[in-house]
C-alpha positions in Angstrom: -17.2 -71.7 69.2 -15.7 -72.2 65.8 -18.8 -71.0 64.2 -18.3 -67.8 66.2 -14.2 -67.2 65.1 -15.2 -68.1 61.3 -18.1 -65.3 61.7 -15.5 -63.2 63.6 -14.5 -59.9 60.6 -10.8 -59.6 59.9 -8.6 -56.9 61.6 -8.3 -53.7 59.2 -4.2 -55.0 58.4 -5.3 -58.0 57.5 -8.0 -56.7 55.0 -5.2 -54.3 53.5 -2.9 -57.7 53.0 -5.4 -59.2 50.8 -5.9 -56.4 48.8 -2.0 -55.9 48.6 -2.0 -59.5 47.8 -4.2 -58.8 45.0 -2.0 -56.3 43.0 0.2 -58.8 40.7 3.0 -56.0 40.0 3.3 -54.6 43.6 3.9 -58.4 44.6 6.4 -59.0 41.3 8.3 -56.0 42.4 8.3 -56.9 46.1 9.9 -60.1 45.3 12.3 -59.4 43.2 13.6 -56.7 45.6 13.9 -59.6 47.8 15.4 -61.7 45.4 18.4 -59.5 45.2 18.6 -59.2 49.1 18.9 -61.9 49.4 21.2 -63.4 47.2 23.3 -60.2 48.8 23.4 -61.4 52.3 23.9 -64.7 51.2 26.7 -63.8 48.7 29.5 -67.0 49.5 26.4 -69.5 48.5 26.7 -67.7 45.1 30.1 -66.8 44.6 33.8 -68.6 45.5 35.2 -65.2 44.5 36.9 -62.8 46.8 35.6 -59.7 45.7 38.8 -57.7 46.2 41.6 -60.4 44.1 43.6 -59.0 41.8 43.9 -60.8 38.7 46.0 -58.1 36.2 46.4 -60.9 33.3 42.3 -61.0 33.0 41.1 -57.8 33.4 38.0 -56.3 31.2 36.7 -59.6 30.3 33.3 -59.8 28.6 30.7 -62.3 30.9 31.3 -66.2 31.1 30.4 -69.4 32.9 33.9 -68.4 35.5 32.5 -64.8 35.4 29.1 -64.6 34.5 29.4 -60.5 35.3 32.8 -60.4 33.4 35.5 -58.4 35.5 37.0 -54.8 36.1 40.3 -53.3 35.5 41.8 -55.0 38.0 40.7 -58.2 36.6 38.2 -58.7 39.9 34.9 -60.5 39.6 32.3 -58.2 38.9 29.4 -60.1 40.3 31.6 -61.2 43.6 31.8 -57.4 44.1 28.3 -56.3 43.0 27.1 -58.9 46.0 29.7 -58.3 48.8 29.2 -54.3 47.6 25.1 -54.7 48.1 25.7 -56.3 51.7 27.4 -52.8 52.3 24.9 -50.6 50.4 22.1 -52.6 51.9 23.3 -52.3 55.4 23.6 -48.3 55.0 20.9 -47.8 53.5 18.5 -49.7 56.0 20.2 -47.6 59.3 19.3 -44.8 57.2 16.0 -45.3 56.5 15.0 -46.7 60.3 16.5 -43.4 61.9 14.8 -41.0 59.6 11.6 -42.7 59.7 12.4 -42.8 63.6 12.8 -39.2 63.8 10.7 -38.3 61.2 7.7 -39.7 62.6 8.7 -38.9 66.1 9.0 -35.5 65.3 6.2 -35.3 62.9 3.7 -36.6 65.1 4.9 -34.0 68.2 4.9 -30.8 65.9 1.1 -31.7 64.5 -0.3 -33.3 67.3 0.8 -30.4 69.9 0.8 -27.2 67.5 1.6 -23.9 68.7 5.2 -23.1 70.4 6.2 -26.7 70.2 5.4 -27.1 66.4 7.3 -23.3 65.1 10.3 -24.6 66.8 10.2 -27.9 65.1 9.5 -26.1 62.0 12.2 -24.3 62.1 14.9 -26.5 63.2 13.4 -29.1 59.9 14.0 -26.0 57.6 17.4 -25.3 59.0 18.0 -29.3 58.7 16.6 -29.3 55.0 18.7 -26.4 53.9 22.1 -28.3 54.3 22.7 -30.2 51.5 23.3 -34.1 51.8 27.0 -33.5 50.8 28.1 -31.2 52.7 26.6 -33.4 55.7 27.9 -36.8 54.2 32.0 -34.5 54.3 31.2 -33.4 57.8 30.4 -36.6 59.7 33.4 -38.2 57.4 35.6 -36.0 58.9 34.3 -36.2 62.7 34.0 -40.2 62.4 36.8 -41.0 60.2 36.8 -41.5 56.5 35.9 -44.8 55.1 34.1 -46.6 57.3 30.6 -46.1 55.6 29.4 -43.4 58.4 28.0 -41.2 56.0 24.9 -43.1 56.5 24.1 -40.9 59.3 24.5 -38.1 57.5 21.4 -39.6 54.7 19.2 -40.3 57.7 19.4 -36.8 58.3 19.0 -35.2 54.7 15.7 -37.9 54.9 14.2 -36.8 57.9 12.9 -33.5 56.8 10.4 -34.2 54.6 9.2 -37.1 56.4 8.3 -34.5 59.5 6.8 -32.3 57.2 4.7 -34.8 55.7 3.9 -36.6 58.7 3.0 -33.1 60.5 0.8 -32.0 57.7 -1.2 -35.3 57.9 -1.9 -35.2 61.7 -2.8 -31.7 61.6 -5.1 -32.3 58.6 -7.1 -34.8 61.2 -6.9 -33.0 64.5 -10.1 -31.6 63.6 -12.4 -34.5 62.8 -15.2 -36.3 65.3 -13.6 -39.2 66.4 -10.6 -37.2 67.8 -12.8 -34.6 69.1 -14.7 -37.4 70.5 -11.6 -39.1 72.5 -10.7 -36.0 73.8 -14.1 -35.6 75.2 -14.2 -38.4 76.2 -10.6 -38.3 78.3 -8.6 -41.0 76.1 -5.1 -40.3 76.4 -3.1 -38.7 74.2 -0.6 -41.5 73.5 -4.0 -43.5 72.6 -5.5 -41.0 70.5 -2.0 -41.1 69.0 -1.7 -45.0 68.4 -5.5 -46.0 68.2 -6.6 -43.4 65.9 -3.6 -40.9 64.6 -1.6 -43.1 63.1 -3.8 -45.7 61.9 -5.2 -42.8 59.1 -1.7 -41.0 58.5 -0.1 -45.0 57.5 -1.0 -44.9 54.1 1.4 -42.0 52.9 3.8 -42.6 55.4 4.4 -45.7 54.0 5.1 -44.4 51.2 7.3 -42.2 52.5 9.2 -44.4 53.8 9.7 -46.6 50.9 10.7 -43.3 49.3 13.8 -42.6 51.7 14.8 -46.2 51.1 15.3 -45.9 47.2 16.5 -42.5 47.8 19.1 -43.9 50.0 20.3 -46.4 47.7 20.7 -43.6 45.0 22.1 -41.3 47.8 24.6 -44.3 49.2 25.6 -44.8 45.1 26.2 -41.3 43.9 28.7 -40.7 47.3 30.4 -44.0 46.2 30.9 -43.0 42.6 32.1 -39.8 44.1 34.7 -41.5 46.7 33.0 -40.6 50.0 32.1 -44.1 50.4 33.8 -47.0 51.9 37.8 -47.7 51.4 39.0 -50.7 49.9 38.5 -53.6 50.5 35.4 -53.2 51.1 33.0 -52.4 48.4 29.7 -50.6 47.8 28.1 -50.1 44.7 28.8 -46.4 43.9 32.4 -47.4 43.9 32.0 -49.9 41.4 30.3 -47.8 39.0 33.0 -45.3 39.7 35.6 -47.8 38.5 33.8 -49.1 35.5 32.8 -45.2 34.3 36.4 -44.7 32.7 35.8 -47.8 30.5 32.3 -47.2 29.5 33.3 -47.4 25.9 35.1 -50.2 25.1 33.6 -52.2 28.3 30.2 -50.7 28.7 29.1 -54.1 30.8 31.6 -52.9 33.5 28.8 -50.1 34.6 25.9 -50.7 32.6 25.2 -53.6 34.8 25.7 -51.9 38.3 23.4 -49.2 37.5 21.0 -51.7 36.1 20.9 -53.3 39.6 20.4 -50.2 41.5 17.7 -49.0 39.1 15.8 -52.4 39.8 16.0 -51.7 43.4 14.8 -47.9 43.3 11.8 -48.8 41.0 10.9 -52.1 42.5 11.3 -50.0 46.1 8.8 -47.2 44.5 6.1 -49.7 42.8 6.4 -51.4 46.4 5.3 -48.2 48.4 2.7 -47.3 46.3 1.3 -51.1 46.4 1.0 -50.2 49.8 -0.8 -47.0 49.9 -3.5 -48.2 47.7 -4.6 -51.2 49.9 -4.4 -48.9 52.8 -6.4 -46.0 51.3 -9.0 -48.4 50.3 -9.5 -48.9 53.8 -10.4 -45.6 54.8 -12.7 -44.9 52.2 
């Protein structure tokens, strides 16, 4: 019996684990992504600070043991803030990216999968969706869910979606031709089968990637409408508003920003190296 599980092959996912396993800077990247997640969620282990004290007699102050991010203007604790501010960024970023690639896959995999009348009017409707810019999106659900309150969100799940239909739709209908799915058919295997057993199992590699895409878009997304003042109110905190208070001192307190956006650019290019980590062990799988 034990001879026959130890002679047993491994599942095509787990071969694709090993060989993600394998690459020493997708696996770097993935854990230090993590490592700032982390130490985000679990910010009061890390920090006493309330990231929204004023403290007007020590304001602009250079790192140190007490403040090893120094502090703003307003004489608040830069690192208190940059981890209470990635619990908020985090959070909008990752309802973002699980309802565009909801959507987007849903969506995707209906318009290639079906064709004809079904797939023109999805199309159409993702053209008309990509045509509106993220802003003017981000300013519309603002104003029909109240300012503020980090709702935007919605608004950069829908800017995302677009090309993750298109892609998705592209990749199904590049495969609706070949034997085996020609084969199911024939053979009267569902569609919801063909869809699961076969469909998705070849489209997953630059889906993935996709996917990983939205998510460090997001993060830029979430921080530009921050540093902009569509993002949260005080006292809560995001990212983008932090940069946005540290940009009128980036001369004589260039730590104030310079360290922000060196957080979020560690988090879009880990993201990114992540992704395409992932697409390599999975296309080595198909060929």
């Amino acid at each position: 019996m034990s001879t026959e599980k130890a002679s047993k092959p491994s599942s095509p996912a787990r071969r694709a684990l090993k060989r993600f396993a394998k690459n020493r800077l997708a696996l770097f990247c993935l854990a230090v992504f993590l490592l700032i997640l982390v130490v985000c969620l679990l910010a009061p282990l890390f920090t006493s600070e309330d990231p929204a004290e004023l403290n007007l007699g020590n304001t602009k102050q250079n790192p140190s043991l007490a403040h090893p991010m120094g502090t703003d203007i307003l004489g608040r604790d830069i690192l208190a803030r940059m981890l209470y501010g990635g619990r908020t960024t985090f959070r909008i970023c990752f309802v973002a990216m699980l309802l565009s690639s909801a959507f987007g896959l849903f969506f995707g995999l209906l318009s290639g999968f079906f064709g004809g009348t079904l797939d023109q009017m999805i199309s159409r409707a993702n053209d008309g969706l990509a045509s509106i810019p993220t802003f003017l999106l981000a300013i519309f659900v603002e104003v029909v869910t109240g300012a503020g309150k980090g709702n935007y969100m919605y608004a950069i799940a829908l800017a995302l979606t677009p090309p993750l239909i298109r892609l998705t739709r592209n990749l199904v209908m590049s495969i609706m031709g070949s034997e085996y799915i020609e084969a199911a058919r024939a053979l009267g295997v569902k569609n919801s089968r063909i869809i699961s057993g076969h469909v998705l199992r070849n489209i997953a590699g630059p889906v993935i990637v996709q996917i990983f895409s939205n998510f460090s878009e997001a993060i830029l997304t979430c921080t530009i409408m921050g540093y902009l003042g569509l993002g949260v109110h005080s006292p809560r905190v995001e990212w983008g508003t932090i940069i946005k208070d540290g940009f009128g001192f980036i001369l004589n307190a260039p730590l104030q920003i310079a360290l922000p956006c060196l957080v979020v650019f560690i988090c879009v290019l880990t993201l990114n190296i992540v992704g395409s980590g992932i697409r390599d062990a999975l296309s080595e799988e198909e060929e």
